[in-house]
KOLZA-175053 format. One line per 10 residues: number of its first residue (from 1); their letters; for each residue x, y, z of N, C-alpha, C. Coordinates in steps of 0.05 Angstrom, whole numbers, plus 32768, in hexadecimal, padded with zeros to 4 digits. Example, Ala and Ser with C-alpha at 12.3 -4.5 7.8 and 13.67 -1.06 7.14 Angstrom:
! residues 2
1 = AS = 8108 7F8E 809C 80F6 7FA6 809C 8108 7FBE 809C | 8101 7FD3 808E 8111 7FEB 808F 8102 8001 809D $
***
This chain:
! residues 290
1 = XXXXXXXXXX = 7C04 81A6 8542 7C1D 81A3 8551 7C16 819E 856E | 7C1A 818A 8577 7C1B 8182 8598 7C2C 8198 85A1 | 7C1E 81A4 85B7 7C26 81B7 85CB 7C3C 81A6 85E5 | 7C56 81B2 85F0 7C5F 8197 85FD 7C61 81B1 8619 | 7C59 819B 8629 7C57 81A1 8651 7C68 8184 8656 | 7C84 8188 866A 7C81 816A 866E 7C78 8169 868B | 7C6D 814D 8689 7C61 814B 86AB 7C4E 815E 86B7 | 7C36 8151 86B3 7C21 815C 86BF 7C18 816D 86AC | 7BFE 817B 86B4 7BED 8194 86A7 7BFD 81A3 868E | 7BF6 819A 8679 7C01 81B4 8663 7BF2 81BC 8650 $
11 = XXXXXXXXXX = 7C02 81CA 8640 7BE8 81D8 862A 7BEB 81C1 8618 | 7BD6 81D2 8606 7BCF 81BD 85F6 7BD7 81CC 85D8 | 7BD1 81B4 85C4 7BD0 81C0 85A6 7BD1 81AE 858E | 7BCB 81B5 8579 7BC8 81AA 8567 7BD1 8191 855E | 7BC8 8176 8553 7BCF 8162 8551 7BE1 815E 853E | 7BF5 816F 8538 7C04 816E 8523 7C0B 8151 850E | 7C18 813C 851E 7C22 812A 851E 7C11 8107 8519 | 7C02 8105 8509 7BED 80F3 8506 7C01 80D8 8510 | 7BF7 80BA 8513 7C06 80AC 851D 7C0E 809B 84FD | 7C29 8095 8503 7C44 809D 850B 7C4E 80B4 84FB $
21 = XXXXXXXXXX = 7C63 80B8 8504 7C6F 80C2 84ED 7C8C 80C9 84EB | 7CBA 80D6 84E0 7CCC 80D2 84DF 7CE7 80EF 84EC | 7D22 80D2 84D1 7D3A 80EA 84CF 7D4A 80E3 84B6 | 7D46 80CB 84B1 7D53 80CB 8490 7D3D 80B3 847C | 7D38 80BF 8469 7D28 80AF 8452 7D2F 809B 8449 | 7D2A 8085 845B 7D38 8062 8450 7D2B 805E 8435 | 7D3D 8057 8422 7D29 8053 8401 7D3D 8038 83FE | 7D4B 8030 840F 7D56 8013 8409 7D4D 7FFA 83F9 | 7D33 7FF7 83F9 7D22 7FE6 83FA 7D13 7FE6 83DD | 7D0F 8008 83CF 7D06 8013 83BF 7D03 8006 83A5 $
31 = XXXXXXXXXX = 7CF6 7FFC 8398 7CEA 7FF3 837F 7CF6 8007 836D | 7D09 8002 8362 7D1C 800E 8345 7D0A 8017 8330 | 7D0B 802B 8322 7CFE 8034 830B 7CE7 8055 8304 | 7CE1 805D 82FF 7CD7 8077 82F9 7CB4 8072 8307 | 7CAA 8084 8310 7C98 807D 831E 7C7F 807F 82FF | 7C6C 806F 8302 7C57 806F 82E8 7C46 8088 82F1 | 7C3F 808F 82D1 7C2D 80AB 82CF 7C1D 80B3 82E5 | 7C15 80CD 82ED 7C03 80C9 82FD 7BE8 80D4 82EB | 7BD9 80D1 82FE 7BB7 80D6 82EC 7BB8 80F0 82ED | 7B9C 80FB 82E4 7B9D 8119 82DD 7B9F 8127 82FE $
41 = XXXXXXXXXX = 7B90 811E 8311 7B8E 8130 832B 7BAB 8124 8339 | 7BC5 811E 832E 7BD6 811C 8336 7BD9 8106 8355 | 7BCE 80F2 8346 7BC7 80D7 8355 7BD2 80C0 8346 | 7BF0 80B5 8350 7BF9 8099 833F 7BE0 808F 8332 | 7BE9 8080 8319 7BD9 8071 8312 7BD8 8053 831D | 7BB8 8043 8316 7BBC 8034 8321 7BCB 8014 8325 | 7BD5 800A 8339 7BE5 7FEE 8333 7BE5 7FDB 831E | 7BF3 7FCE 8311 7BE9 7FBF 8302 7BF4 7F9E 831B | 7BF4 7F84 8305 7BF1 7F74 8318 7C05 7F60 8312 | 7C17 7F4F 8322 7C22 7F3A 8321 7C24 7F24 8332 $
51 = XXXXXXXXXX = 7C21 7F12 8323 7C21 7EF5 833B 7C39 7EE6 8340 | 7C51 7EF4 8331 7C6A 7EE0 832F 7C70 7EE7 834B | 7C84 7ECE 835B 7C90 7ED5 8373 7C9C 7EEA 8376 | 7CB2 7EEC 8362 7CC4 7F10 8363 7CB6 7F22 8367 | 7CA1 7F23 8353 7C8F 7F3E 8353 7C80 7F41 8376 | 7C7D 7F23 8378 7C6C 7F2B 8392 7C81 7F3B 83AA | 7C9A 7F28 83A9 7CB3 7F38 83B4 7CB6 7F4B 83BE | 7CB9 7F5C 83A3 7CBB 7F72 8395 7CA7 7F91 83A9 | 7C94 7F7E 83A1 7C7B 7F8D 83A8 7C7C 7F99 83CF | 7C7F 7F77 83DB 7C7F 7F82 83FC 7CA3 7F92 83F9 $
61 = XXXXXXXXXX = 7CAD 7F92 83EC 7CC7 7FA2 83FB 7CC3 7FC6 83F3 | 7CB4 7FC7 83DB 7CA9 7FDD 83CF 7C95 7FEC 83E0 | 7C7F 7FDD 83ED 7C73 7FE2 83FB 7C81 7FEE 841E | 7C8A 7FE0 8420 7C9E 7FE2 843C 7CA9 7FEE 843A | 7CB8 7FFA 8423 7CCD 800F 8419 7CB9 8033 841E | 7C9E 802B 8414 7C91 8043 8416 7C85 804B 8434 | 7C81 8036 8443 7C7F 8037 845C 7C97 804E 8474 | 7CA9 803F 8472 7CC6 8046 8473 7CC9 8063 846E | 7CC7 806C 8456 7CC8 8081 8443 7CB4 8094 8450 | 7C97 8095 844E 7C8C 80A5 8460 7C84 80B1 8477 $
71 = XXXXXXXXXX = 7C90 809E 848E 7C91 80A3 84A4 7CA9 80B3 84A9 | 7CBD 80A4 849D 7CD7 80B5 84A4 7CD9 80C8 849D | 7CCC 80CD 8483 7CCC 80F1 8478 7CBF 80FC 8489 | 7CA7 80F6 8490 7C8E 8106 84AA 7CA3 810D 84C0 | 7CB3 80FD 84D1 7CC6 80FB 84E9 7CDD 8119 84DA | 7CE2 810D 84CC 7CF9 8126 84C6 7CE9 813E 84C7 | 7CD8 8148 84BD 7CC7 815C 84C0 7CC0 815E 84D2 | 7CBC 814B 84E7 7CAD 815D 8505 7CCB 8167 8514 | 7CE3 8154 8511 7CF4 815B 851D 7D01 8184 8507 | 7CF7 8181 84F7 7D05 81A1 84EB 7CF0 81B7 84F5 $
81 = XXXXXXXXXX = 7CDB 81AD 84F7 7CD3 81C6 84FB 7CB7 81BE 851E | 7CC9 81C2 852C 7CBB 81B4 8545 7CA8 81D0 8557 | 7CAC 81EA 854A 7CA7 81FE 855E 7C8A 81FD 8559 | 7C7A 820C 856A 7C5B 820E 856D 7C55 8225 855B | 7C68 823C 8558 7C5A 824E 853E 7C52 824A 852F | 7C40 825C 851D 7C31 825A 8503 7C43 8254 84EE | 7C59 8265 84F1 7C69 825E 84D3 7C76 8248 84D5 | 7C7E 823C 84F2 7C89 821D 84F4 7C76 8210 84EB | 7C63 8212 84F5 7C47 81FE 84EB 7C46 81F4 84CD | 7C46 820F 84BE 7C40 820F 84A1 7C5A 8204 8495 $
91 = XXXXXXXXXX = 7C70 8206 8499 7C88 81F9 8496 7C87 81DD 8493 | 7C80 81D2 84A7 7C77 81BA 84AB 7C62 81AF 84A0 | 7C50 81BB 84A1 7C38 81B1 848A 7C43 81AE 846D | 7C55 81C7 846F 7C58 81BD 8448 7C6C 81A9 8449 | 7C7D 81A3 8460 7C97 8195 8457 7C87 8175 8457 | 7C75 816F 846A 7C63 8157 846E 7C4D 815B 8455 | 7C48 816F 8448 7C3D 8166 843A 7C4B 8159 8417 | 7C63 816F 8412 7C73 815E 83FB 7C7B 814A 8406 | 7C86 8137 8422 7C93 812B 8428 7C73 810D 841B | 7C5C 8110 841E 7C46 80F5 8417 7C43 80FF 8401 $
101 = XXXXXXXXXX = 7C48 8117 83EA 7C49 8113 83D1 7C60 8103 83C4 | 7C75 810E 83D0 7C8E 80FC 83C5 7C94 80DC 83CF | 7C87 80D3 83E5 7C83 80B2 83E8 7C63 80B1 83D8 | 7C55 80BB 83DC 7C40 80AF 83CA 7C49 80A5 83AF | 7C60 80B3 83A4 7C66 80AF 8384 7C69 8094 8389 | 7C7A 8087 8398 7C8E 8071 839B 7C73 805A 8395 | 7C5B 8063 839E 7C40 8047 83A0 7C3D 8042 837B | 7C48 8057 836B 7C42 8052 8350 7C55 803D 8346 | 7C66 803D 8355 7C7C 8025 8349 7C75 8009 8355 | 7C64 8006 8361 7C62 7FE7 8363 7C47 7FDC 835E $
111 = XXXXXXXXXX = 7C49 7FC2 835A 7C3E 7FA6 8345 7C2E 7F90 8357 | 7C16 7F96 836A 7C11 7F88 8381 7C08 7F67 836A | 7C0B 7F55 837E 7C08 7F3A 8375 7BDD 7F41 836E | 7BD9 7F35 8363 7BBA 7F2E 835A 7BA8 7F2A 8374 | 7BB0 7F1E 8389 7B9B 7F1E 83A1 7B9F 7F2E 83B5 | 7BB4 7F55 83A2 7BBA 7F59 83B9 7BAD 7F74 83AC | 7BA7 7F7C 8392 7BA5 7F8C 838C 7B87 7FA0 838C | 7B70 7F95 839A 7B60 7FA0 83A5 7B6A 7FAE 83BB | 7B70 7FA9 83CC 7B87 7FB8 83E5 7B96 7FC9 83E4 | 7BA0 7FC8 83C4 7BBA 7FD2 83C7 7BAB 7FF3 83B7 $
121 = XXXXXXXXXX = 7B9D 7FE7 83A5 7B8B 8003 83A1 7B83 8019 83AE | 7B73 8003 83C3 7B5E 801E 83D6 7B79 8028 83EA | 7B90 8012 83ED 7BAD 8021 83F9 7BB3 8042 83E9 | 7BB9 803A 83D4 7BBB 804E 83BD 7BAF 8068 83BF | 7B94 806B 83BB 7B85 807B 83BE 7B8C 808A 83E3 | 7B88 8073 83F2 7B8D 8080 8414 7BAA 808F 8411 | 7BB7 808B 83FC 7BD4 809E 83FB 7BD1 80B2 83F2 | 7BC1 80B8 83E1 7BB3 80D4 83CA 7BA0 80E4 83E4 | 7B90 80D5 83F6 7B8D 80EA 83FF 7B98 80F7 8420 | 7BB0 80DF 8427 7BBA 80EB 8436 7BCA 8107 842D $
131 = XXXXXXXXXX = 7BD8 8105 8415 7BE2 811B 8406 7BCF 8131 840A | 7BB2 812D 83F9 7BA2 813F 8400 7BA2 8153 8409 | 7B98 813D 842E 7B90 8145 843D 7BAF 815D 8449 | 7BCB 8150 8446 7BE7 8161 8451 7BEA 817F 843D | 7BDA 817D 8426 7BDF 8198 841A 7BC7 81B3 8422 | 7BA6 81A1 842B 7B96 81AF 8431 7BA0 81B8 8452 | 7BA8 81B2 845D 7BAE 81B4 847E 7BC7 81D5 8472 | 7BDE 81D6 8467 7BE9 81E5 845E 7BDB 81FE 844F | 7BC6 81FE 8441 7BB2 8211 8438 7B9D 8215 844E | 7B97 8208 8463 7B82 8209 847F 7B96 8223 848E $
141 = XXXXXXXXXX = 7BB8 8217 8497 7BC7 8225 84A2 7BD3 8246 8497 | 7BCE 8245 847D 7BD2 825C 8471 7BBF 8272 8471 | 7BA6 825E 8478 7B8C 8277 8474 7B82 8281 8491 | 7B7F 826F 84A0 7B78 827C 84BE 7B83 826C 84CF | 7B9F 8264 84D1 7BB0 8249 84DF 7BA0 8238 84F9 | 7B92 822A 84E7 7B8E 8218 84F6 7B87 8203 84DF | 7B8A 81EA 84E8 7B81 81D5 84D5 7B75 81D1 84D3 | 7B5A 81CC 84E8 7B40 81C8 84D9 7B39 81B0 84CE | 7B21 81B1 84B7 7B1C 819C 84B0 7B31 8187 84A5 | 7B45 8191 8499 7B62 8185 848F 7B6C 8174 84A0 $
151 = XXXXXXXXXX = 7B6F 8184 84B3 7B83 816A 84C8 7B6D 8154 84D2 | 7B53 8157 84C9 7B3D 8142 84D1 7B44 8136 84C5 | 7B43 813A 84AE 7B45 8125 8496 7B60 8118 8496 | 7B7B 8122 8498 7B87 8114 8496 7B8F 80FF 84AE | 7B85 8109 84BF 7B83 80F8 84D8 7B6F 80E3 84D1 | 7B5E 80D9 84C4 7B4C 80C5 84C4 7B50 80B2 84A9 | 7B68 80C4 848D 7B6F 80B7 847E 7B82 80AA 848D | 7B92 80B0 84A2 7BAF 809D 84A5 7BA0 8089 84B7 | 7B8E 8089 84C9 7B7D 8074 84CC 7B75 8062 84C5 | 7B69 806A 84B2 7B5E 805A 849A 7B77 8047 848E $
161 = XXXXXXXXXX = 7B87 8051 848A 7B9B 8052 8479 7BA2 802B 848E | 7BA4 8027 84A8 7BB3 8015 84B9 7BA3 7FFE 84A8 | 7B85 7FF5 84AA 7B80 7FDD 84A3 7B86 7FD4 8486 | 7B8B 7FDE 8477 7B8E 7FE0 8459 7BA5 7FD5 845A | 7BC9 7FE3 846B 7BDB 7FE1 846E 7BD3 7FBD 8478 | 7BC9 7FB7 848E 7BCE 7FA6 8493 7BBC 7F89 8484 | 7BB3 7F8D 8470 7BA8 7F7F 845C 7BC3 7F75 8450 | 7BD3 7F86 8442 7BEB 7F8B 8438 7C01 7F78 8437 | 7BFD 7F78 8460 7C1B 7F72 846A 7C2B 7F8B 846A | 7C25 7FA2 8469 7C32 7FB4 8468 7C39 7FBB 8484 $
171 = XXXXXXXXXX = 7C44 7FB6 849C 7C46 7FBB 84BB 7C51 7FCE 84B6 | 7C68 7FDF 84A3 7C66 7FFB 84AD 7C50 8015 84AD | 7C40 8008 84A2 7C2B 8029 849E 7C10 8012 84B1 | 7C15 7FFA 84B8 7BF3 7FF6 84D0 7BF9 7FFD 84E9 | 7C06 801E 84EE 7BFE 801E 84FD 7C04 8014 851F | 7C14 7FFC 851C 7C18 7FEA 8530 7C3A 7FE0 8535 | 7C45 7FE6 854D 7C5E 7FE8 8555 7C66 7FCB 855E | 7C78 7FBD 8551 7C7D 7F9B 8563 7C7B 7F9E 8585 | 7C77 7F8C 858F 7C6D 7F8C 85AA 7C86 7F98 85C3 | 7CA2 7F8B 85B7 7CBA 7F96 85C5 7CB6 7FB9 85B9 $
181 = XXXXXXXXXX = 7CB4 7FC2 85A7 7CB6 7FE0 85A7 7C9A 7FEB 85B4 | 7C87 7FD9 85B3 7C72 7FE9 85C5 7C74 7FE8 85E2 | 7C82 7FD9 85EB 7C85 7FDC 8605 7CA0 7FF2 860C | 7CAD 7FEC 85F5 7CCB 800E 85FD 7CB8 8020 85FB | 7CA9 802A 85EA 7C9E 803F 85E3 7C89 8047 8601 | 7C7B 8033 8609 7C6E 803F 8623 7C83 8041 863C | 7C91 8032 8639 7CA5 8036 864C 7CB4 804B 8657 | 7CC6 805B 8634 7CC0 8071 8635 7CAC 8088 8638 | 7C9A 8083 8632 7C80 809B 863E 7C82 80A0 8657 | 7C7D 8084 8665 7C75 807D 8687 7C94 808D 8693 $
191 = XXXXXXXXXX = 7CB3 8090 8685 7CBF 8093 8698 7CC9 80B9 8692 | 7CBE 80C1 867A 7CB5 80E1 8676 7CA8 80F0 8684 | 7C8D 80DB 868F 7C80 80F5 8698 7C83 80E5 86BF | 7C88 80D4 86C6 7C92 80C9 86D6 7CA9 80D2 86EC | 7CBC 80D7 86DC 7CDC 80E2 86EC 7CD3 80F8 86FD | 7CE5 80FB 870F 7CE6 8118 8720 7CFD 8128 8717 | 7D10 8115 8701 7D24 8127 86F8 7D1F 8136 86E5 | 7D11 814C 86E0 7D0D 8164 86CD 7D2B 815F 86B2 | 7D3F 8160 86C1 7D52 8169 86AE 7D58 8147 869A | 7D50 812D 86AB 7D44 8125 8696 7D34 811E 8683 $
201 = XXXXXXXXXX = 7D1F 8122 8687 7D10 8124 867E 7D10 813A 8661 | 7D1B 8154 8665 7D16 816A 864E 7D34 816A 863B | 7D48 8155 8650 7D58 8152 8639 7D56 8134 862C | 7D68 8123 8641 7D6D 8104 8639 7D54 80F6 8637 | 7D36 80FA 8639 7D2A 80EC 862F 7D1B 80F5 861B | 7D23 810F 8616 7D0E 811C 85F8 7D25 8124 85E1 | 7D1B 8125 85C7 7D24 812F 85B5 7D31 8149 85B2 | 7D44 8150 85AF 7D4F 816F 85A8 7D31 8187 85A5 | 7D2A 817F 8594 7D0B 818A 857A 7CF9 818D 8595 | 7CF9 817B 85B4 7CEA 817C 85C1 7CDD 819F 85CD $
211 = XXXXXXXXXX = 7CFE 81A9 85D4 7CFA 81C1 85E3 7CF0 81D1 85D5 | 7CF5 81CD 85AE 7CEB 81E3 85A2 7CCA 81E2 85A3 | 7CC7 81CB 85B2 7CA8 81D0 85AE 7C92 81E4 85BA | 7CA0 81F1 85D1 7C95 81FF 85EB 7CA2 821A 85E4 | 7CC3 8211 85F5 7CD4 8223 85FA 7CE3 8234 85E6 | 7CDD 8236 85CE 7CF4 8232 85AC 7CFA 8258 85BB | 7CE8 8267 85C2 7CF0 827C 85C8 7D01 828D 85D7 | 7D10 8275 85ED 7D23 827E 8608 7D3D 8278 85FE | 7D4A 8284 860B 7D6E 827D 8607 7D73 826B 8605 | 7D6C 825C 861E 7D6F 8242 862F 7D53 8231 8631 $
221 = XXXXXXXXXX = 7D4B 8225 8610 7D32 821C 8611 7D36 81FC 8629 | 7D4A 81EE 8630 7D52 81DC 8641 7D44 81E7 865A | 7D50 81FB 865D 7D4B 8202 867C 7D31 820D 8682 | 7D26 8219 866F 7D0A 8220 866E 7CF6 820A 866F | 7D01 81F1 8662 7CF0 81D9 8666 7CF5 81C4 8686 | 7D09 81CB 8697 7D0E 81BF 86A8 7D01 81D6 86BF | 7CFD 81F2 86C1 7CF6 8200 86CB 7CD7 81F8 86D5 | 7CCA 8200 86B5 7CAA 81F5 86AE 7CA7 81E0 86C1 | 7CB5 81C4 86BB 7CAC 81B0 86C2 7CAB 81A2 86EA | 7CC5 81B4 86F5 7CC8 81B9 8710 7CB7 81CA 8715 $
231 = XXXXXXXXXX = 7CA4 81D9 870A 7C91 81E6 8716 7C7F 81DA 871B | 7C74 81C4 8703 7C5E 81B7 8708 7C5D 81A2 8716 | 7C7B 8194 871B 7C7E 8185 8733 7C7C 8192 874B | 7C7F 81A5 8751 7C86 81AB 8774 7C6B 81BE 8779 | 7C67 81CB 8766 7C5C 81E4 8773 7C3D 81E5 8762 | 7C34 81CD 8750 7C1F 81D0 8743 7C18 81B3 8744 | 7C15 81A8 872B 7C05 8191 8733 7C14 8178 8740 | 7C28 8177 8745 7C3E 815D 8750 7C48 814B 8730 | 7C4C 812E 873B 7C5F 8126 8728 7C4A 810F 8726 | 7C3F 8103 8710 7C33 80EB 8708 7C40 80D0 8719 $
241 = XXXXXXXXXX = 7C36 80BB 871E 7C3F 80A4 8722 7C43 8094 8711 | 7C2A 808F 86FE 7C30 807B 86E7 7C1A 808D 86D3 | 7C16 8082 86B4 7C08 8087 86A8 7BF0 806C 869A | 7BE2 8075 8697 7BCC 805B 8691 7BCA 8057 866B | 7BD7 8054 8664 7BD3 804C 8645 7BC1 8045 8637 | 7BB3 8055 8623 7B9A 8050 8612 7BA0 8042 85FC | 7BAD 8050 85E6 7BBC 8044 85D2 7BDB 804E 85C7 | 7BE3 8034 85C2 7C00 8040 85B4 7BFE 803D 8594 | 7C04 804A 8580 7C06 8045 8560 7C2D 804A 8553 | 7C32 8046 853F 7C45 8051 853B 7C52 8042 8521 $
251 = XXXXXXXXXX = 7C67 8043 8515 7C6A 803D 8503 7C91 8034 8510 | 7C96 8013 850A 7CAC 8005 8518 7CC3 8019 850C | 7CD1 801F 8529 7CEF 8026 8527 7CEB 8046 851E | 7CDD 8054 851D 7CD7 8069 8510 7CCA 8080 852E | 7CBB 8078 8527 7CA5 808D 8541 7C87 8086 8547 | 7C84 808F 855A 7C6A 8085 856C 7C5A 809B 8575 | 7C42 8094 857E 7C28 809B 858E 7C1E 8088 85A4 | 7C28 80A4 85BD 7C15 8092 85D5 7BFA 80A8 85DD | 7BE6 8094 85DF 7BD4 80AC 85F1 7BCE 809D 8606 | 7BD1 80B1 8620 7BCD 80A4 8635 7BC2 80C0 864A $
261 = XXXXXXXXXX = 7BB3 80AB 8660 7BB3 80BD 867B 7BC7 80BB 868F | 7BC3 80D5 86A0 7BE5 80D4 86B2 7BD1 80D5 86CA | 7BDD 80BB 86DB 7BCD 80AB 86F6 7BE7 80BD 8714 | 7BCF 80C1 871A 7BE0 80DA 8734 7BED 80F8 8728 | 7BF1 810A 873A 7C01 811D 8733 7BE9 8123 8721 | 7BF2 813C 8710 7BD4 8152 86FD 7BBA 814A 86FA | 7BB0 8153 8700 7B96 8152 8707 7B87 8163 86EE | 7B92 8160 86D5 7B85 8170 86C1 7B70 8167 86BE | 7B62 8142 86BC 7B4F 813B 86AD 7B4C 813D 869B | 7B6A 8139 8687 7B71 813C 866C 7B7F 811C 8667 $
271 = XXXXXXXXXX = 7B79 8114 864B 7B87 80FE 863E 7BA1 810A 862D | 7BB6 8102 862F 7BCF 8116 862D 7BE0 80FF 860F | 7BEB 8102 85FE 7BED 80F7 85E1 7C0D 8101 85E2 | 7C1C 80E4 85E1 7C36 80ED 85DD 7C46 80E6 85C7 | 7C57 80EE 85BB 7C6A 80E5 85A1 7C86 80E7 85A2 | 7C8B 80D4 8599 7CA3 80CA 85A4 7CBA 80B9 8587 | 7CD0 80C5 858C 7CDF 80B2 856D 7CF7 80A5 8574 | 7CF9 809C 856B 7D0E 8081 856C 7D31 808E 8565 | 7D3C 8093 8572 7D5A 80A1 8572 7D6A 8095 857B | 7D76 8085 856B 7D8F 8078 8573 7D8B 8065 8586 $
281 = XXXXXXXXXX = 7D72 805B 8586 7D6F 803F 8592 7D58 8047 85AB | 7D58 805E 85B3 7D47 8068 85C5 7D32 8072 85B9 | 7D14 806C 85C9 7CF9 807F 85C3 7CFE 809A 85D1 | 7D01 80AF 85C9 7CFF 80CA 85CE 7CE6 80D5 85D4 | 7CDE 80E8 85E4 7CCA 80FC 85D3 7CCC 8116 85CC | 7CB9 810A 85B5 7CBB 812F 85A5 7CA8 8142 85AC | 7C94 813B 85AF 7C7F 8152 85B8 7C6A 8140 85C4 | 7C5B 8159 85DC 7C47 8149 85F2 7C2C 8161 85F2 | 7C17 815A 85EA 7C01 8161 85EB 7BEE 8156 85F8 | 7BD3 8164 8600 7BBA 815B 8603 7B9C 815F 85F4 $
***
């Protein structure tokens, strides 16, 4: 779970949130029919193959459907359970972790064309162990809460996971935001940690889920985040000027990842990782770590 400070110097914490990830489960798109057996270690079985146009059709809207499908479930889950506690944590682990068992099913129902189905395999498999890796992070958090080698791993399967996607044609899971949403999405960053207005910043430019990230324990978690953040403008480290952008990732219309450095103002000597979701036409953010 990203720890959130806005503007300037904050704590830090756990990477909860791998890139991208979702408020309602689009299945619009969804490939009709019962999903095929899975194998014994509870891994779809594998694709079989078609070359007719439909099928190929068939296949990218199926694919794009699961795209869709897992990010948005991930997003709904960071937005339910956004607080930094242990039992929020584990909440969230399990809800993110049924949420890539139940789109993983959806990869059993489709039919990749013949030159697609090397790809679509080792895709396959990178969905088995992102699952995995979301149930071991949940058993990591249960035994001495922290994630550990788990969140390594699933951090380097959803990695993995982008060039495969983009073999595909799959642009919702590579990873990569159209160029007009990557420029809202830094735009928004730059004018988060940027403003001198505290109050907007902790309301109108972040998510509801934002305050629970810090503050979930004050009356007035609002005012506790506009308090924080006027401290660190006036009386601690000042207010950033701009931010220098390393990389952005994210998954279109859904939610994002920026990591960047903040140029003037905090003087942490920290690279600071922001996340941010798409609400009603605006990039929000949800939680701010380093």
């Amino acid at each position: 779970m990203i720890g959130a400070v806005a503007a300037g110097c904050g704590e830090s914490g756990s990477h909860r949130a791998a890139d991208p990830v979702p408020t309602s489960w689009v299945t619009e798109h969804a490939v009709t029919g019962s999903p095929k057996p899975a194998a014994a270690g509870g891994k779809p079985s594998g694709p079989t193959r078609s070359t007719s146009p439909g099928g190929t059709e068939a296949f990218a809207a199926g694919l794009a459907a699961y795209c869709t499908a897992f990010y948005t479930r991930q997003r709904d889950v960071e937005d339910q359970y956004p607080a930094p506690d242990l039992s929020s944590r584990i909440s969230f682990a399990r809800g993110t972790a049924a949420a890539a068992r139940d789109t993983e099913a959806m990869l059993g129902q489709l039919t990749p064309p013949d030159e697609l189905a090397g790809p679509f395999g080792a895709f396959v498999d990178n969905a088995h162990q992102v699952s995995g890796a979301r149930g071991a992070i949940v058993d990591a958090l249960a035994s001495d809460g922290e994630e550990g080698k788990a969140g390594e791993a699933f951090s380097a399967a959803i990695t993995a996971r982008w060039p495969l996607a983009e073999q595909l044609g799959a642009t919702g899971c590579d990873g990569k935001l159209p160029p007009a949403q990557e420029e809202a999405v830094v735009g928004a960053a730059r004018s988060f940690e940027t403003t001198e207005d505290s109050q907007a910043a902790c309301g109108e430019l972040a998510t509801p889920g934002f305050l629970q990230t810090r503050w979930s324990d004050l009356s007035d978690p609002l005012s506790g985040c506009v308090v924080s953040r006027d401290h660190q403008i006036h009386t601690a480290a000042g207010i950033p000027t701009d931010i220098a952008v390393q990389s952005v990732t994210g998954s279109e219309g859904i939610a994002a990842t920026v990591r960047y450095s903040l140029v003037g103002g905090c003087e942490c000597g920290e690279d600071s990782v922001l996340r941010l979701h798409l609400v009603d036409g605006s990039w929000l953010v949800s939680e701010l770590g380093h």
